[in-house]
C-alpha positions in Angstrom: -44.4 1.4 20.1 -45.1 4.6 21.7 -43.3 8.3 20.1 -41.3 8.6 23.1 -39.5 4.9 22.9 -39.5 5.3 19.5 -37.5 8.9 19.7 -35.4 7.3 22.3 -34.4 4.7 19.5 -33.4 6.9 17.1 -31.4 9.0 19.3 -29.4 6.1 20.4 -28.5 4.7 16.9 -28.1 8.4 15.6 -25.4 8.7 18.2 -24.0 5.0 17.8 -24.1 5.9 14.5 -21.4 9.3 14.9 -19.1 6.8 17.5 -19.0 4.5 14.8 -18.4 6.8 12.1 -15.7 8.3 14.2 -13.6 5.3 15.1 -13.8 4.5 10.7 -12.2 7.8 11.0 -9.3 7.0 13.6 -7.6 5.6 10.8 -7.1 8.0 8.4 -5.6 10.3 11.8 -2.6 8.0 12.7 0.4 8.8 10.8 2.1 6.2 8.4 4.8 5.5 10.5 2.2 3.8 13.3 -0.1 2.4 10.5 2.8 0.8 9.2 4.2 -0.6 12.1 1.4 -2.4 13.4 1.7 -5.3 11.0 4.7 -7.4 10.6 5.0 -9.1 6.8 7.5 -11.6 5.1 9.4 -12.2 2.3 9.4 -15.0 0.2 12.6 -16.5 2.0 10.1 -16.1 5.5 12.2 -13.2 6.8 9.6 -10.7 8.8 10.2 -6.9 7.9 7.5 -4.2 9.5 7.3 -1.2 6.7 7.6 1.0 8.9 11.3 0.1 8.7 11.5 1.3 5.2 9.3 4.4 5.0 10.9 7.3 6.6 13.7 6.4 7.0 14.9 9.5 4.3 14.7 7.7 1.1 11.2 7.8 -0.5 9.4 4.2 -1.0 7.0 3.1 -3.7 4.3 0.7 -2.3 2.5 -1.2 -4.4 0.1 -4.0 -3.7 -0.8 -7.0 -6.2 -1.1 -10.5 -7.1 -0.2 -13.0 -9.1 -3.6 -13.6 -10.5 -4.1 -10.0 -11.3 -2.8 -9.1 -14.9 -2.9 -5.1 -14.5 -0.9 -4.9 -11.5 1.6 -7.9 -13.4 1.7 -5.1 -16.3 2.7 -2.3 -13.8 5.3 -4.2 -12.1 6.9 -5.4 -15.4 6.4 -1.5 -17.0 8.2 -0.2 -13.6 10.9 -2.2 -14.2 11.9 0.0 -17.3 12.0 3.3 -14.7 13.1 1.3 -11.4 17.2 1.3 -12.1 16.8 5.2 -12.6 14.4 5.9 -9.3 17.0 3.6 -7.7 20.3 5.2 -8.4 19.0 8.7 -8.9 16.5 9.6 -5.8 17.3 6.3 -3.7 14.1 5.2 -4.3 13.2 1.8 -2.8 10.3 0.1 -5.2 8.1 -2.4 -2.4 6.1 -5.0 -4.0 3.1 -6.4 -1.5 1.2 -9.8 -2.7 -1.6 -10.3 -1.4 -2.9 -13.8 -2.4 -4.4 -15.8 -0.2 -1.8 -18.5 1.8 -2.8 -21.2 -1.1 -1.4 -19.0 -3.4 1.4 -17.2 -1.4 3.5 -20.3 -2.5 3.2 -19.2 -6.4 4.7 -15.8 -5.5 8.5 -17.1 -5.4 8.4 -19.3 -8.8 6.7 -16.1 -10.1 9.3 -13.6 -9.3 12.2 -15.5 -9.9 10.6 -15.8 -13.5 10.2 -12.3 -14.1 13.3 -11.7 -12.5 12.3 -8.4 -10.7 14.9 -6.3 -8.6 11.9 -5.2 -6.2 11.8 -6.4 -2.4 8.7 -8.9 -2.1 6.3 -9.1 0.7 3.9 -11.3 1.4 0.2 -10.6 3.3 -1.8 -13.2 2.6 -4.3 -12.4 5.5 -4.4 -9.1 4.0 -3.8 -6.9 7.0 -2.2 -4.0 5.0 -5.3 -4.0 3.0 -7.6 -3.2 5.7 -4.8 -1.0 7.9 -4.9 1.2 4.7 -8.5 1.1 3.5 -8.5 0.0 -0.3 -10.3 -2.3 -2.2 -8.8 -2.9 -5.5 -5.1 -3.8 -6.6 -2.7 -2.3 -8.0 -3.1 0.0 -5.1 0.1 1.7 -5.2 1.7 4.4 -2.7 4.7 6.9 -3.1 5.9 7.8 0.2 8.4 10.7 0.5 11.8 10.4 2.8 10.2 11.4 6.2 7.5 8.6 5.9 4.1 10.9 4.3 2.1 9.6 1.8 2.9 12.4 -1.4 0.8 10.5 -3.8 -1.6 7.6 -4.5 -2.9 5.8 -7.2 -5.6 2.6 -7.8 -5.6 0.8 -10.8 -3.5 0.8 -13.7 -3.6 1.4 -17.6 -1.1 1.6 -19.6 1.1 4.7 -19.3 0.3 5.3 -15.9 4.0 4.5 -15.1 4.9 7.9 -16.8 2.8 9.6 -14.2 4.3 7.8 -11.3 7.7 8.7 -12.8 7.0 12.3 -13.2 5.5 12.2 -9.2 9.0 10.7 -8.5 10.4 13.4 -10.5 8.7 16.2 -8.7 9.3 14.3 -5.2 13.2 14.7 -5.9 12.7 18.5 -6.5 10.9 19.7 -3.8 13.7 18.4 -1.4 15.1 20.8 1.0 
């Protein structure tokens, strides 16, 4: 290969290179509200609910994503559920619970919760659409999302305690309202 095909080749995948890292960057410039709305999910009765008709809509929204095979985001679910009547009743806090097993295991989701008995609203996205809309990798990926629909604080992973953070986010969230 001669220099000058050569330097024509690296031109073109240096600048296919910058498109591409700019559309992986679109993403991150669409507000919540359109994010959100691009993906309609269920609940475990089959009922379809976008979230974008929960977040913004004045009352701030915990979003958290897990499964039923993963044991820390089990633990923060079940550790939320200490805090949840108190977020509820004193900020109108709305506490969104995504699974995101597979369609196989989707089925598990609605003998799980019943068990546990949590006051959450369930989603189901067993194509995990919101997973790649939002760009994570791991659960418990977890989202506190103020009144007007902006994302005030996120969190990946859990260990024990980290509810107490979230709480105190919540907290602070309640007291920086106009």
């Amino acid at each position: 290969m001669n220099a000058q095909v050569l330097k024509g080749l690296l031109a073109v995948a240096l600048l296919w290179g910058s498109v591409g890292s700019a559309k992986a960057q679109t993403p991150s410039t669409v507000g919540a509200d359109e994010r959100l709305s691009a993906v309609v999910l269920r609940d475990v009765d089959g009922k379809a609910l976008k979230l974008s008709e929960l977040v913004g809509n004045g009352r701030p929204v915990l979003l958290t994503f897990w499964a039923t095979w993963c044991t820390p985001c089990k633990k923060e679910l079940n550790n939320y559920l200490d805090l949840y009547e108190d977020w509820s009743k004193d900020y109108g806090l709305q506490l969104v619970a995504v699974s995101i097993d597979d369609a196989r295991n989707s089925a598990k989701v609605k003998s799980y919760i019943k068990g546990v008995r949590w006051p959450y609203r369930i989603l189901l996205d067993p194509n995990e659409d919101m997973k790649r809309i939002l760009n994570f990798q791991t659960i418990p990926y977890t989202l506190l999302y103020d009144g007007q629909g902006k994302v005030v604080y996120r969190h990946n992973s859990y260990v024990e305690g980290d509810e107490f953070v979230m709480d105190e986010k919540i907290r602070n969230l309640a007291n920086t309202k106009p």
